[in-house]
Each structure stands twice: as C-alpha cells, then as structure tokens.
LODRENTOR-652518 format. One record per residue (C-alpha): residue number from 1; residue in one letter; x, y, z. Coordinates in steps of 0.05 Angstrom, whole numbers, plus 5000, padded with zeros to 4 digits. Layout:
% residues N
+---------+------+------+------+------+
| vexdren | vonu |   px |   py |   pz |
+---------+------+------+------+------+
|     NUM |    a |    X |    Y |    Z |
...
+---------+------+------+------+------+
***
This chain:
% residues 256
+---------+------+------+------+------+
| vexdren | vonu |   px |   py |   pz |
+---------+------+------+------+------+
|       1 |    x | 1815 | 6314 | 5979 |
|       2 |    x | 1790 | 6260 | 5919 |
|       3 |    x | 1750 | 6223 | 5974 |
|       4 |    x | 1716 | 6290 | 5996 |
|       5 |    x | 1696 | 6314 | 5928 |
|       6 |    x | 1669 | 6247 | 5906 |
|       7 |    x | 1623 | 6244 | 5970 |
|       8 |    x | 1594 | 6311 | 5943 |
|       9 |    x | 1583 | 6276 | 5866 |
|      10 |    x | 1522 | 6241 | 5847 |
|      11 |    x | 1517 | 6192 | 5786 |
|      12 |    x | 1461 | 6197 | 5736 |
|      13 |    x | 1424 | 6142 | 5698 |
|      14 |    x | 1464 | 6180 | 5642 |
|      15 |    x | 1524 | 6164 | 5671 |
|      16 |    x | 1545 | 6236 | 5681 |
|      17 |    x | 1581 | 6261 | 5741 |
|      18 |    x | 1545 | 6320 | 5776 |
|      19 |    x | 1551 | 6365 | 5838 |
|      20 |    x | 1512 | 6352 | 5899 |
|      21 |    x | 1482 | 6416 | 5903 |
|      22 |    x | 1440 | 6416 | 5969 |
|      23 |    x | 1446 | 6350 | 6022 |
|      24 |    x | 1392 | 6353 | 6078 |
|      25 |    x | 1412 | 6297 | 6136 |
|      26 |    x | 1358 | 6283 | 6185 |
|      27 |    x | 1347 | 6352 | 6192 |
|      28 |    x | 1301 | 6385 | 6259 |
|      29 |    x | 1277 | 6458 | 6280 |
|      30 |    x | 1242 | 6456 | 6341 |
|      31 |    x | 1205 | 6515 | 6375 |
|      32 |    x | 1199 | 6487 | 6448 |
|      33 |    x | 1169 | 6413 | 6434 |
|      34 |    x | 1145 | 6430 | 6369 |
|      35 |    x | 1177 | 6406 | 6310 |
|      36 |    x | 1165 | 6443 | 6251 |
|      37 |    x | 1222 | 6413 | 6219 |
|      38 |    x | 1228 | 6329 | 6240 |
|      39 |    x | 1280 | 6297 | 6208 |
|      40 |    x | 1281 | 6299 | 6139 |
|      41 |    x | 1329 | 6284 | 6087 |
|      42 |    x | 1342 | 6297 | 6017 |
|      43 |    x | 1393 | 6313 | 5967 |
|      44 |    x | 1389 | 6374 | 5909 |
|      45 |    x | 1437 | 6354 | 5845 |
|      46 |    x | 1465 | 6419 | 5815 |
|      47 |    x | 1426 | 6451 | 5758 |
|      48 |    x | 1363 | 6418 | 5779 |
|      49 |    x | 1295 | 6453 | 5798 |
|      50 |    x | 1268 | 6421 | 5859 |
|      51 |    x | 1212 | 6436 | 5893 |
|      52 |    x | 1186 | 6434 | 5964 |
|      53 |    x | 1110 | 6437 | 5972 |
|      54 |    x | 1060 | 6414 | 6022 |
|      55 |    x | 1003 | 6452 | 6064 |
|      56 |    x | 1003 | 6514 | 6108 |
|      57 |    x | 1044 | 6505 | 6163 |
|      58 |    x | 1071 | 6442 | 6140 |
|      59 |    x | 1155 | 6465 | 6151 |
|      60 |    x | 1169 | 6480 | 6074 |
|      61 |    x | 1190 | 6558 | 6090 |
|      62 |    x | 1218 | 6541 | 6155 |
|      63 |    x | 1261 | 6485 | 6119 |
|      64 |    x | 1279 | 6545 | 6061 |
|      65 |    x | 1303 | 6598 | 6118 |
|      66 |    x | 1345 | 6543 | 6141 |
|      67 |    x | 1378 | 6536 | 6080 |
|      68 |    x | 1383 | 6613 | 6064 |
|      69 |    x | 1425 | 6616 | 6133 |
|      70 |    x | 1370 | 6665 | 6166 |
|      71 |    x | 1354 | 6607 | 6217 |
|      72 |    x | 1393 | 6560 | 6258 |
|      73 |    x | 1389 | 6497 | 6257 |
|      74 |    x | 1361 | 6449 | 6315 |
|      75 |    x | 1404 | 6388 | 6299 |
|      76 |    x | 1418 | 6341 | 6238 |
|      77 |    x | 1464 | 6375 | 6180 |
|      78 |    x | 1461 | 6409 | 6119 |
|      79 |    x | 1512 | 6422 | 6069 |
|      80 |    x | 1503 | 6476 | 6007 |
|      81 |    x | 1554 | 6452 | 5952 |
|      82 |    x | 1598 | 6423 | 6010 |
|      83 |    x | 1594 | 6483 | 6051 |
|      84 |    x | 1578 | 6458 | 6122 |
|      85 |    x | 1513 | 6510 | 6137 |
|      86 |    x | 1522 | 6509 | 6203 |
|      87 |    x | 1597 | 6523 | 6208 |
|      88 |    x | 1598 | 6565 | 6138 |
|      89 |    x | 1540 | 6596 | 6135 |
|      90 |    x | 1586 | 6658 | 6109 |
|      91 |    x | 1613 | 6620 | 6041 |
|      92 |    x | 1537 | 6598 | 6031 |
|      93 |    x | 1513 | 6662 | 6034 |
|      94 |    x | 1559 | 6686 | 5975 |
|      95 |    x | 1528 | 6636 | 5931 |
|      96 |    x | 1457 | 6633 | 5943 |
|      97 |    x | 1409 | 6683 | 5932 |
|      98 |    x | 1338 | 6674 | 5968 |
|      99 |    x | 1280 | 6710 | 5945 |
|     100 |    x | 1213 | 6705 | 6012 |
|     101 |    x | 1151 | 6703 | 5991 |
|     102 |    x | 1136 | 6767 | 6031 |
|     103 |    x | 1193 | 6808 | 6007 |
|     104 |    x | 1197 | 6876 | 5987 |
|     105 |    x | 1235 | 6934 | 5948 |
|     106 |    x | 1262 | 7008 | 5974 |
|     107 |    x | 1195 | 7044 | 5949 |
|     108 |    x | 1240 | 7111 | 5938 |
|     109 |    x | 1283 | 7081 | 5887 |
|     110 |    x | 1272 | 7074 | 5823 |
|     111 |    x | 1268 | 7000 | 5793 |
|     112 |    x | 1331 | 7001 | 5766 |
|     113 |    x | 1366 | 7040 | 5830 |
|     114 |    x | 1333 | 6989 | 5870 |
|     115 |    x | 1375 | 6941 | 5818 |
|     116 |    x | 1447 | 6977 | 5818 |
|     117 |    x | 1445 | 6980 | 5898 |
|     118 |    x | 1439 | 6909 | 5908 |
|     119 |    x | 1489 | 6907 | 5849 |
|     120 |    x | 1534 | 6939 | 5894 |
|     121 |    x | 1543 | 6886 | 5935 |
|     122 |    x | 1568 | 6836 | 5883 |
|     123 |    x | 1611 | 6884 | 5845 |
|     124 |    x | 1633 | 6948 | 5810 |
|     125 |    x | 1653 | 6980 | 5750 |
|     126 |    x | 1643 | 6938 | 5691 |
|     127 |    x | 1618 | 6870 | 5733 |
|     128 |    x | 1566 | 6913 | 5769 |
|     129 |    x | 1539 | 6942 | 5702 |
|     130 |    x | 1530 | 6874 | 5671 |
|     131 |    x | 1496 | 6848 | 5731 |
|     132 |    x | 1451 | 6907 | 5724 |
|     133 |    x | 1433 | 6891 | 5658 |
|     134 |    x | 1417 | 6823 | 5668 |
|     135 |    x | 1363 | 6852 | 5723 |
|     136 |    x | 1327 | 6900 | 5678 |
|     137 |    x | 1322 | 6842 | 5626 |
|     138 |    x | 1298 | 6796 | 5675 |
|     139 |    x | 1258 | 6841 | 5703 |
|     140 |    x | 1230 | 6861 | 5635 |
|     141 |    x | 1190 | 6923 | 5655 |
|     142 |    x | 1200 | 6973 | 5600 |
|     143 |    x | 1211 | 7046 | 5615 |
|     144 |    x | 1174 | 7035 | 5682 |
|     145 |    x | 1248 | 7005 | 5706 |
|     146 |    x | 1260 | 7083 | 5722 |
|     147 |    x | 1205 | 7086 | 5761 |
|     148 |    x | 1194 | 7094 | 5832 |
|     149 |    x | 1186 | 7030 | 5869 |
|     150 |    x | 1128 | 7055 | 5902 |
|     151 |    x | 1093 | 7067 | 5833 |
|     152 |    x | 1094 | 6989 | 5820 |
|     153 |    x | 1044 | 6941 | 5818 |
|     154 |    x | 1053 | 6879 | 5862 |
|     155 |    x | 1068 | 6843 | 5804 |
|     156 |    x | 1114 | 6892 | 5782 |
|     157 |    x | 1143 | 6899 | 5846 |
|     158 |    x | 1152 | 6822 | 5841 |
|     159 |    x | 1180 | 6809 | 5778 |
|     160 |    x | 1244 | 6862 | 5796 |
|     161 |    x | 1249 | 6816 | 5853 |
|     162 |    x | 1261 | 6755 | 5819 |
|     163 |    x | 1309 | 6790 | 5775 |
|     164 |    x | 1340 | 6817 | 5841 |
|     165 |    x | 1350 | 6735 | 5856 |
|     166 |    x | 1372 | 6713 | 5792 |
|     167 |    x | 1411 | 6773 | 5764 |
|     168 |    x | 1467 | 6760 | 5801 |
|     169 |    x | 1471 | 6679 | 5772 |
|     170 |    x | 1476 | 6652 | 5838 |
|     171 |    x | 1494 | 6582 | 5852 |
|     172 |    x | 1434 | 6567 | 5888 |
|     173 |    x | 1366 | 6609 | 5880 |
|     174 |    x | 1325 | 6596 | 5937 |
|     175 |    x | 1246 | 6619 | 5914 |
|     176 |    x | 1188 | 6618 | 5959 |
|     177 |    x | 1123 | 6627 | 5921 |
|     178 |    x | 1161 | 6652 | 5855 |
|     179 |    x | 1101 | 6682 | 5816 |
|     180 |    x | 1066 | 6713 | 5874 |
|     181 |    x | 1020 | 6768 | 5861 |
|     182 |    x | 1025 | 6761 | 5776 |
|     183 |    x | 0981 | 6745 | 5720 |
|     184 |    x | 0988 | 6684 | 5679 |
|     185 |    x | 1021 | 6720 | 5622 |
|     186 |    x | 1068 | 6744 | 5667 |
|     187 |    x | 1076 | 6689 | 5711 |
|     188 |    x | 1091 | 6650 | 5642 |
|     189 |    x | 1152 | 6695 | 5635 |
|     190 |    x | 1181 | 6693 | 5701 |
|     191 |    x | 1172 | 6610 | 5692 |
|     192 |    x | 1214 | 6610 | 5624 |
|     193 |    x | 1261 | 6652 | 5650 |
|     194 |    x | 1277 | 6602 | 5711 |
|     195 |    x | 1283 | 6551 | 5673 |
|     196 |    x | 1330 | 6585 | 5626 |
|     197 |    x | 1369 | 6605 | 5697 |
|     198 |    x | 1375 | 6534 | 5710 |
|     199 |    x | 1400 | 6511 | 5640 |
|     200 |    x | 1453 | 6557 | 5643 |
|     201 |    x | 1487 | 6527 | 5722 |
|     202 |    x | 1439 | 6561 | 5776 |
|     203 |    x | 1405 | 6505 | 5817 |
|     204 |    x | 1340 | 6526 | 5842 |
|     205 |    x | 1305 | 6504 | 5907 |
|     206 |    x | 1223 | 6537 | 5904 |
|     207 |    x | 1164 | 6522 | 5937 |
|     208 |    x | 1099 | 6540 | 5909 |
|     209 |    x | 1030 | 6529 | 5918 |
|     210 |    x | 1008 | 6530 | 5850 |
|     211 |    x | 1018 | 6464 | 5841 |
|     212 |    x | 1010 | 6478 | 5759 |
|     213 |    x | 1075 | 6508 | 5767 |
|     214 |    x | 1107 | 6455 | 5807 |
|     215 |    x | 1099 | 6408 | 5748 |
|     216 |    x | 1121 | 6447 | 5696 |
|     217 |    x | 1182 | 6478 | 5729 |
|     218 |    x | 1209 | 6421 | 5772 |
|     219 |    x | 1254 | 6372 | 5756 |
|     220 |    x | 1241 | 6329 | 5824 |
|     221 |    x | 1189 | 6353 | 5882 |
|     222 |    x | 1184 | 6325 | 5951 |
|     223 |    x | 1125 | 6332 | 5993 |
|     224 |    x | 1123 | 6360 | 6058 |
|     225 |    x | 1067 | 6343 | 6114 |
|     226 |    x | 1076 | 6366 | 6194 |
|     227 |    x | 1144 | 6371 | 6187 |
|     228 |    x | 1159 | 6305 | 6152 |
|     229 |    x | 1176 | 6295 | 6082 |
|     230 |    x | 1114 | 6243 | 6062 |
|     231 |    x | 1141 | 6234 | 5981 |
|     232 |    x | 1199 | 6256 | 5942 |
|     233 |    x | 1203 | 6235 | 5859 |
|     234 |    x | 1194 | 6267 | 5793 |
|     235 |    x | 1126 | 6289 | 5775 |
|     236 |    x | 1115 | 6229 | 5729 |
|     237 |    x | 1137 | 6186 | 5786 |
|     238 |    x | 1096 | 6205 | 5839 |
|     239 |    x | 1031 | 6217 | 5791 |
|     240 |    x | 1035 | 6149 | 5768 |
|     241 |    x | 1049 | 6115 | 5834 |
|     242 |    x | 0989 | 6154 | 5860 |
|     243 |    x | 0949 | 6143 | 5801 |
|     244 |    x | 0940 | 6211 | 5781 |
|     245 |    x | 0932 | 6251 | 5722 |
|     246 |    x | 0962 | 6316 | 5756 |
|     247 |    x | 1011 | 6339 | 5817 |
|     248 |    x | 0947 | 6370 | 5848 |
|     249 |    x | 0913 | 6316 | 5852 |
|     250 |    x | 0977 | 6283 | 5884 |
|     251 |    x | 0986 | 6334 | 5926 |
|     252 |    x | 0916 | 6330 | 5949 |
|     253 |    x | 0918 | 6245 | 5967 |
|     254 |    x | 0979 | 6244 | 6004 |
|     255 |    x | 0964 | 6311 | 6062 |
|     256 |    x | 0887 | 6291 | 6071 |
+---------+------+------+------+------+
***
C-alpha cells in the first residue's frame, strides 16, 4: 500500500510531497490507421493548471475526451489520481468535471434551475444548496441567473457553464476553450476565478487557443502537433529556450 501511494507522489524543487494528479503513458487513439493520439506521455501534479495546446486537428480534444472517460482508449494507460481510466472510468467520473468547448445548457430552465439540476446529482438538502450557491457566484450573472437559458447571451450561456464545472469543486476540471464566446472583461473574471479554483485543491487540465491565456493561467503547457506532444515546460521555460518574448510566438515556431 506505501509502495503504491509513493508511485502516485511527485517531489518538488520545494521539497514538498504532492499528488500525481493526471499520468499519461504512451498513450494512442487510432481511427483505422490514423493516429490522432501517438504516444504521448505526461504527468499533471495536483493543484496545478496545465495546459494542452497545439493546432486544429492536432489531438488536444481527442486527448481531453480520453481523459473525461467519453472515449476509449486505443492502447497505452492513463491514470486520474490513481484511478486506472480504463478499468475505473466510474471512480474518475465522480471526481472530474469536464466542461467541451461546444457545450450547452437546458434553454427552458432558468440559469439557476439549470444550476440546482445538475446539483442534483452531487447532493441534496443542505450540500446541494451550497453547491448551488457556489454556481450563481461563479457564474456571477445578477438577476439574469432566473432567467431562461434561452434568453442568454453566448457568453452568458458560457460563464453558467464554467460555474456548472467548477461549482461542484471537482478534483479535476477538465476545460476545453474556457472563455469561449466572452469579452475580455469577462473572460478576465472567469480567468481569476480558475485560478482561485486551483489555489483552493481543484487541478485543472484546459486547452485554449488564446494563447494570452495559456500564459497567464498555466502553471506548465505542453505542445501538441499531429498527435505528438513536440514541447512540454513552464511558459518561461519554453519562451526562453525558443527565444521568445511570448507563448504565441512559441507556439507559432515549434507547429510551422
């Protein structure tokens, strides 16, 4: 038992002991002979914002539907805060939340309906109140949380969906273009308030391609190109081994 939960533990250059949140082996999704997935490998620590980023069609979403348990996996092995994903995917999936970059709401409910359903799911009573709450301050939309759905902005509609993903202080928040669809003021908000997620336990895996984003929010970002992961550092790491002022322009050198 000792050896298992050390193989999970990572040491800092602090010295600190922390989780293994997320540990990608040689990882593969194939559709026929196509990889879009090709053996990669990397490792999440808990509490850490990582991000995945790379071009159109380059594997990141495939790679973060793997992880969310809504693919299967072609070979190699993942494990979600020593949860085997292939053999538990039903433990993961109580401690992850994953938010698509294409998802919706139920336009008949209200904003906050649309909040105390999925509440629901994780609770009742007193637990399923406070998760509730935690939603309409996340999602930080005034009176228009009683609202019809339908009423909403995108950006509305989007910022009751992150607080759909992080209301419920998952272990793991899994975020696939997290500011879709708002302003900068807005997209500000929903930024502080990940962070602030992630200071307080919730490890969280996005991919973005607003790369501004990626270096303020992440912690550590790998690049991912056809499939393969090409880079993998912090953003001052990989801008000053590429001799670059921003991620962009890193991003940029290592696809062309």
């Amino acid at each position: 038992m000792r050896q298992n939960l050390f193989h999970h533990m990572t040491i800092h250059a602090t010295g600190m002991l922390n989780l293994t949140a997320i540990e990608v082996k040689n990882l593969v999704k194939s559709y026929g002979s196509f990889n879009a997935v090709d053996k990669i490998s990397f490792t999440v620590n808990q509490g850490e914002i990582f991000g995945l980023i790379g071009p159109n069609g380059a594997g990141k979403t495939t790679t973060l539907r793997i992880l969310a348990t809504l693919l299967q996996i072609t070979s190699g092995q993942v494990k979600i805060f020593g949860h085997d994903l292939e053999h538990e995917a039903d433990d993961v999936r109580k401690i992850i939340s994953y938010l698509p970059e294409d998802a919706g709401a139920y336009k008949n409910l209200s904003g906050k309906g649309y909040l105390e359903f999925i509440a629901a799911f994780f609770g009742n009573g007193r637990k399923s109140a406070e998760i509730v709450r935690r939603g309409i301050e996340i999602a930080n939309l005034g009176e228009r949380i009683n609202d019809k759905v339908e009423a909403y902005s995108k950006g509305m509609t989007r910022r009751l969906l992150v607080a759909r993903a992080l209301m419920i202080e998952p272990k793991l928040a899994i975020l696939d273009e997290l500011t879709s669809g708002l302003d900068v003021l807005n997209s500000q908000e929903i930024r502080k308030l990940t962070k602030k997620t992630s200071s307080e336990g919730t490890t969280i895996l996005l991919s973005s391609h607003n790369m501004l984003e990626v270096e303020l929010l992440c912690d550590r970002i790998a690049l991912i190109n056809n499939g393969k992961i090409v880079e993998i550092g912090t953003p001052d790491e990989l801008k000053r081994k590429h001799h670059c002022n921003n991620i962009e322009d890193v991003f940029v050198k290592v696809v062309a």
